[in-house]
MDAnalysis code that builds the backbone (N, CA, C; Angstrom):
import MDAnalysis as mda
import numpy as np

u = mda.Universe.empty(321, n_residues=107, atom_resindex=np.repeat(np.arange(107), 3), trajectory=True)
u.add_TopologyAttr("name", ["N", "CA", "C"] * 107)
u.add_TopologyAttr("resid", np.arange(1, 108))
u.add_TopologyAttr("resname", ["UNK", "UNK", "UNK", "UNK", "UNK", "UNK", "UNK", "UNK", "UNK", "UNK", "UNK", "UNK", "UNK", "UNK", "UNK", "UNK", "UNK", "UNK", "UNK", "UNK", "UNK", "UNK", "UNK", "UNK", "UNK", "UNK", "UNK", "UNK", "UNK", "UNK", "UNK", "UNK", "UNK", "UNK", "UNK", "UNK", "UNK", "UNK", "UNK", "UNK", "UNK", "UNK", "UNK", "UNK", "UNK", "UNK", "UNK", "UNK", "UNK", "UNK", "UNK", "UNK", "UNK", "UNK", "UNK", "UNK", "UNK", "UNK", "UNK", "UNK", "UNK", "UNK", "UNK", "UNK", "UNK", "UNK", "UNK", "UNK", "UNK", "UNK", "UNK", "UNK", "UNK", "UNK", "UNK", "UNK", "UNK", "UNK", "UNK", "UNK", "UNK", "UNK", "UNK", "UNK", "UNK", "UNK", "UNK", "UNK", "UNK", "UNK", "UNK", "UNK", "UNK", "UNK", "UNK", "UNK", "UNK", "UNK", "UNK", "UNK", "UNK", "UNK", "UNK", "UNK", "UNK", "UNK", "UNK"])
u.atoms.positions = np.array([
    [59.226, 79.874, 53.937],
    [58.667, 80.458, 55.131],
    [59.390, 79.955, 56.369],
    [59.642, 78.404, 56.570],
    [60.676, 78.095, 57.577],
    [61.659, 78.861, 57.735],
    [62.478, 79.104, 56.561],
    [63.932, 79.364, 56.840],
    [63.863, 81.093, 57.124],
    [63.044, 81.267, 56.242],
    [62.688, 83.182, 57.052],
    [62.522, 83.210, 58.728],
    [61.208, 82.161, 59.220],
    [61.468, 82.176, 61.015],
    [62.221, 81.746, 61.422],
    [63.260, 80.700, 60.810],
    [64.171, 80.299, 61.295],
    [65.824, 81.592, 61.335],
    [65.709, 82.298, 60.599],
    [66.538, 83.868, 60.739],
    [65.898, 84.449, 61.563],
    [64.775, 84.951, 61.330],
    [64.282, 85.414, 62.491],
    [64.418, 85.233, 63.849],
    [64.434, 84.196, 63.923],
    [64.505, 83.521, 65.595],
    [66.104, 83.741, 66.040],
    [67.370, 83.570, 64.959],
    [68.383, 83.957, 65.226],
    [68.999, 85.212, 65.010],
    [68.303, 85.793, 64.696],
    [68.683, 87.301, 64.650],
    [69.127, 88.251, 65.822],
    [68.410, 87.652, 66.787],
    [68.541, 88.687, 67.994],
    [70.077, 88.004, 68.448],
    [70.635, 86.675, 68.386],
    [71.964, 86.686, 69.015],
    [73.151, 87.491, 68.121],
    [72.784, 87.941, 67.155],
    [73.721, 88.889, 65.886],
    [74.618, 90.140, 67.143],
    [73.806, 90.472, 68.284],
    [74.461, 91.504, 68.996],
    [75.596, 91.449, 69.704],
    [75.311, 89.867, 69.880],
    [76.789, 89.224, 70.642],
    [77.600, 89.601, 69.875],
    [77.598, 89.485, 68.704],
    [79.204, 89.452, 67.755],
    [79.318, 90.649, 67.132],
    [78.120, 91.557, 66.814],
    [78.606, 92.881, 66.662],
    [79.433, 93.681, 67.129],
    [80.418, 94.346, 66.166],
    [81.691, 94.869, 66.703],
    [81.581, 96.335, 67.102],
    [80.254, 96.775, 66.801],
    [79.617, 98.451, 67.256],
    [78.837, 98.108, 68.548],
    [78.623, 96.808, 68.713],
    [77.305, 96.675, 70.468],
    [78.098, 95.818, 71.313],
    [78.647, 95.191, 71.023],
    [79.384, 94.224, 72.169],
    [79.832, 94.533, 72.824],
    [79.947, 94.341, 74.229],
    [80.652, 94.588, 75.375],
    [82.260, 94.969, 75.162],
    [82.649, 96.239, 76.002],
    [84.023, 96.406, 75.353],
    [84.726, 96.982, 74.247],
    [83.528, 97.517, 73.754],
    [84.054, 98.243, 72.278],
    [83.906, 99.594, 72.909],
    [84.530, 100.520, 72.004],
    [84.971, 101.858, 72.162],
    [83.681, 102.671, 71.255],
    [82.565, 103.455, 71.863],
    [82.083, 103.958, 71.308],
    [82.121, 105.757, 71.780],
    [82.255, 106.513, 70.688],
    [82.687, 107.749, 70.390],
    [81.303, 108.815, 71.399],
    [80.624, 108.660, 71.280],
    [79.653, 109.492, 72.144],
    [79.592, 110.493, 72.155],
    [79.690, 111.425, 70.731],
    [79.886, 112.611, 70.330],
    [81.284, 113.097, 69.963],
    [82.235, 112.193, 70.339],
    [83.716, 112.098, 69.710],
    [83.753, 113.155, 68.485],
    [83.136, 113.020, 67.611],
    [83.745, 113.824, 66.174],
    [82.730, 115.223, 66.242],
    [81.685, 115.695, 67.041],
    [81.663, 116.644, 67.012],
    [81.928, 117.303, 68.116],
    [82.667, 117.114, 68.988],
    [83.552, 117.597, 70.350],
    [85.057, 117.868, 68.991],
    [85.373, 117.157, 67.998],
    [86.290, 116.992, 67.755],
    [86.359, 118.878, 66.575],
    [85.053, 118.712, 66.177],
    [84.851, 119.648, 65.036],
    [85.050, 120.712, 65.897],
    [83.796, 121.282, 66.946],
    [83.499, 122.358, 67.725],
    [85.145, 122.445, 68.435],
    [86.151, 121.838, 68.545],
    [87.561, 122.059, 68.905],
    [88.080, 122.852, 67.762],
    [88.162, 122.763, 66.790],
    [89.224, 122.823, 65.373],
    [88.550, 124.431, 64.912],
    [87.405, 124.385, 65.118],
    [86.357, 125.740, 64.802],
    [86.918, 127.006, 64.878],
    [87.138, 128.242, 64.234],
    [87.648, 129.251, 64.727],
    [86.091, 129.859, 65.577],
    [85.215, 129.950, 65.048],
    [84.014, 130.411, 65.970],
    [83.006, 129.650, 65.616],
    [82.893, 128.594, 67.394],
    [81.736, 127.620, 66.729],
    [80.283, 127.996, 66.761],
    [80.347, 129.295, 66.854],
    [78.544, 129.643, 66.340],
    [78.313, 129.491, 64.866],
    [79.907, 129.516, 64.269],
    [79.215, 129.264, 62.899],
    [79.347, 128.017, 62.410],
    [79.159, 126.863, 63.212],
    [78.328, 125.516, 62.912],
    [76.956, 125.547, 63.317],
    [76.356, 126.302, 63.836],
    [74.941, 126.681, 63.847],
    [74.546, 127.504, 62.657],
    [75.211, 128.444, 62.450],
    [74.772, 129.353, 61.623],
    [75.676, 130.186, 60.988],
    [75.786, 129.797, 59.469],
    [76.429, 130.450, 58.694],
    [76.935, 132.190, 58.833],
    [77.872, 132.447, 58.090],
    [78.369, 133.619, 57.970],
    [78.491, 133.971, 56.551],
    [78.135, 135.237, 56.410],
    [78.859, 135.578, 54.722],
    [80.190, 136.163, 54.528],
    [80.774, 136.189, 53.180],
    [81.467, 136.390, 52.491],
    [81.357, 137.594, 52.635],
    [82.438, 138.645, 53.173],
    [82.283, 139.816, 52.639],
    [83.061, 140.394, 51.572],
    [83.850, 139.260, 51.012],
    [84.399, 140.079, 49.500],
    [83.680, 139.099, 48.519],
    [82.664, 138.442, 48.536],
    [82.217, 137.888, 47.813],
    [80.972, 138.181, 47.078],
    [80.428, 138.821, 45.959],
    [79.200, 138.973, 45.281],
    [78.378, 138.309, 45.042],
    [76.960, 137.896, 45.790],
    [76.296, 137.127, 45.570],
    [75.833, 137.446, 44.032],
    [75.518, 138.865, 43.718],
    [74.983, 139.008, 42.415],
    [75.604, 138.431, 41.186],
    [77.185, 138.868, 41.261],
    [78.006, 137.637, 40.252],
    [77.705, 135.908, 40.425],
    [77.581, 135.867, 41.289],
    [77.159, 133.914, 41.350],
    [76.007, 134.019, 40.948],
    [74.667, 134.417, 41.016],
    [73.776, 134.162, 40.267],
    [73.356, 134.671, 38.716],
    [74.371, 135.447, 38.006],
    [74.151, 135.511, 37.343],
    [75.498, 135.093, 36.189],
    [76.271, 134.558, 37.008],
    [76.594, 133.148, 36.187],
    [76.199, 131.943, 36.259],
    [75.451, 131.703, 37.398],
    [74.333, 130.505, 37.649],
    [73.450, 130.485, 36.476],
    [72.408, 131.764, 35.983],
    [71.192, 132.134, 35.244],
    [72.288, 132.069, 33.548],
    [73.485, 132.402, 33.626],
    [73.912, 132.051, 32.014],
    [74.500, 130.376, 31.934],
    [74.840, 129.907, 32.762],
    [74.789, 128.309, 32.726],
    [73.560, 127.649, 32.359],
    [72.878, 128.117, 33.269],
    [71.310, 127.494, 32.790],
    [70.970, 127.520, 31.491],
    [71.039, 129.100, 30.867],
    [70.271, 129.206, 30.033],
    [71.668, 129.598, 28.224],
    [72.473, 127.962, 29.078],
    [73.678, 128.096, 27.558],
    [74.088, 129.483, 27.275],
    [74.366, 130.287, 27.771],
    [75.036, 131.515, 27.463],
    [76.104, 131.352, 28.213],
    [77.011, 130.568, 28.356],
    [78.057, 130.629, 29.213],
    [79.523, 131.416, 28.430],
    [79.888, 132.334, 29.340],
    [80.985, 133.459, 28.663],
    [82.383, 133.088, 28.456],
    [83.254, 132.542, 27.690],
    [84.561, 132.160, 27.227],
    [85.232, 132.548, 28.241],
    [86.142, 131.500, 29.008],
    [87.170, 132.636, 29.578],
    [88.193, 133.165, 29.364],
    [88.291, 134.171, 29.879],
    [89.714, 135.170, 28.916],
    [91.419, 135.187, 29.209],
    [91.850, 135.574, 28.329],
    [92.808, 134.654, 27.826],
    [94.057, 134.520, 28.995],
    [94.633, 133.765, 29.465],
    [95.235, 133.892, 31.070],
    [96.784, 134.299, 31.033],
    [97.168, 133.974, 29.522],
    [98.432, 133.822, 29.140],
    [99.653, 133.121, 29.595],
    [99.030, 131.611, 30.273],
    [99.395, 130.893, 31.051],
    [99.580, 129.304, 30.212],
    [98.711, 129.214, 29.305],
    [98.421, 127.869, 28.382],
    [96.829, 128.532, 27.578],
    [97.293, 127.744, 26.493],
    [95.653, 128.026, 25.323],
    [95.665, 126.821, 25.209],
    [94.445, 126.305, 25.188],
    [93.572, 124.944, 24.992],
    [93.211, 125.053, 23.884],
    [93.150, 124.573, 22.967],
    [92.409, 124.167, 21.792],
    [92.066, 122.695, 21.848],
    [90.732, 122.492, 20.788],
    [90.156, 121.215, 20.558],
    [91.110, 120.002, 19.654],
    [90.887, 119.069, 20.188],
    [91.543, 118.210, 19.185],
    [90.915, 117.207, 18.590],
    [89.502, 117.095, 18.620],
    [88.085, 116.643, 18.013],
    [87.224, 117.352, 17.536],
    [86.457, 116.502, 17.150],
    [84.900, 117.652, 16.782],
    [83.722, 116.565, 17.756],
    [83.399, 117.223, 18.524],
    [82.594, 115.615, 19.437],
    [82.418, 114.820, 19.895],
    [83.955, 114.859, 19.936],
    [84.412, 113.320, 20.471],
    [84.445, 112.238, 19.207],
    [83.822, 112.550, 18.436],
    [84.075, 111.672, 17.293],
    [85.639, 111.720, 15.914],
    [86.196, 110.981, 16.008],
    [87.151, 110.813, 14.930],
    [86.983, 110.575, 13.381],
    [87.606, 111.094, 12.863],
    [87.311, 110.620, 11.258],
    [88.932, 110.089, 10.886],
    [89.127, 109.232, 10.449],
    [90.237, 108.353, 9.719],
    [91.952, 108.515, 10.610],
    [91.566, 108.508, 11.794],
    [92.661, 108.769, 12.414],
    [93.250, 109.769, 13.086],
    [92.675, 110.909, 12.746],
    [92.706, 112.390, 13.212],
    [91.800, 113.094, 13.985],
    [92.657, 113.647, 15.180],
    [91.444, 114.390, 16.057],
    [91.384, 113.792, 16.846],
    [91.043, 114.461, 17.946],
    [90.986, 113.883, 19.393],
    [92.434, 113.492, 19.677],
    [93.448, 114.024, 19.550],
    [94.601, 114.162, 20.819],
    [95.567, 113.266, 19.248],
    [95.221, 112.585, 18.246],
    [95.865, 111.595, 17.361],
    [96.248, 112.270, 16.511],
    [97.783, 112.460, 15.679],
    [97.405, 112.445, 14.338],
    [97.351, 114.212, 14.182],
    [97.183, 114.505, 12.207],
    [97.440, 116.229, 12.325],
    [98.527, 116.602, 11.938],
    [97.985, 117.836, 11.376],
    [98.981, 118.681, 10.901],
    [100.111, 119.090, 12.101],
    [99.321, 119.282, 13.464],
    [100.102, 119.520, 14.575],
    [100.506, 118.618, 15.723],
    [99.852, 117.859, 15.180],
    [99.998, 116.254, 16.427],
    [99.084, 116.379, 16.993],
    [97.744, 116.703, 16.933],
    [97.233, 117.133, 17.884],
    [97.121, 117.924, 18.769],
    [98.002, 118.921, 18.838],
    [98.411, 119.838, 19.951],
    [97.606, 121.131, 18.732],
])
């Protein structure tokens, strides 16, 4: 209980040496949003959003509603790279699988 009033009682000189309150420090005073509302192409829309007009809300939620509910749809084929697995689970059996080992190296 001493040493708690005894912090206590010194707590209030902590402001002297603070490097955010002490006399002489540089404080921003709206600095970074003078800085944003600059960079903005139209800063009404930091008040208030705008939509997407090539964007389908109906497609986002109803790949939202097949995430949820594990129906999520393969994606098709890009002809860029094919991924295949190189585990079953993350689990290994005798050296093979997961990136080790194989008829193909893993690949």
């Amino acid at each position: 209980m001493r040493r708690a009033l005894f912090l206590l009682v010194l707590l209030p000189g902590c402001e002297a040496i603070d490097p955010y309150t002490r006399d002489g420090a540089w404080r921003p005073l709206g600095a970074n949003q003078a800085n944003l509302r600059t960079h903005v192409a139209n800063p009404a829309h930091l008040d208030r959003g705008s939509s997407d007009g090539g964007s389908d809300g109906q497609a986002a939620a109803d790949a939202v509603r097949r995430y949820r509910t594990d129906r999520v749809r393969p994606l098709p084929a890009s002809g860029v790279a094919e991924v295949q697995a190189t585990g079953v689970g993350g689990a290994t059996t005798g050296g093979v699988g997961a990136g080790g080992g194989g008829a193909n190296g893993g690949r």
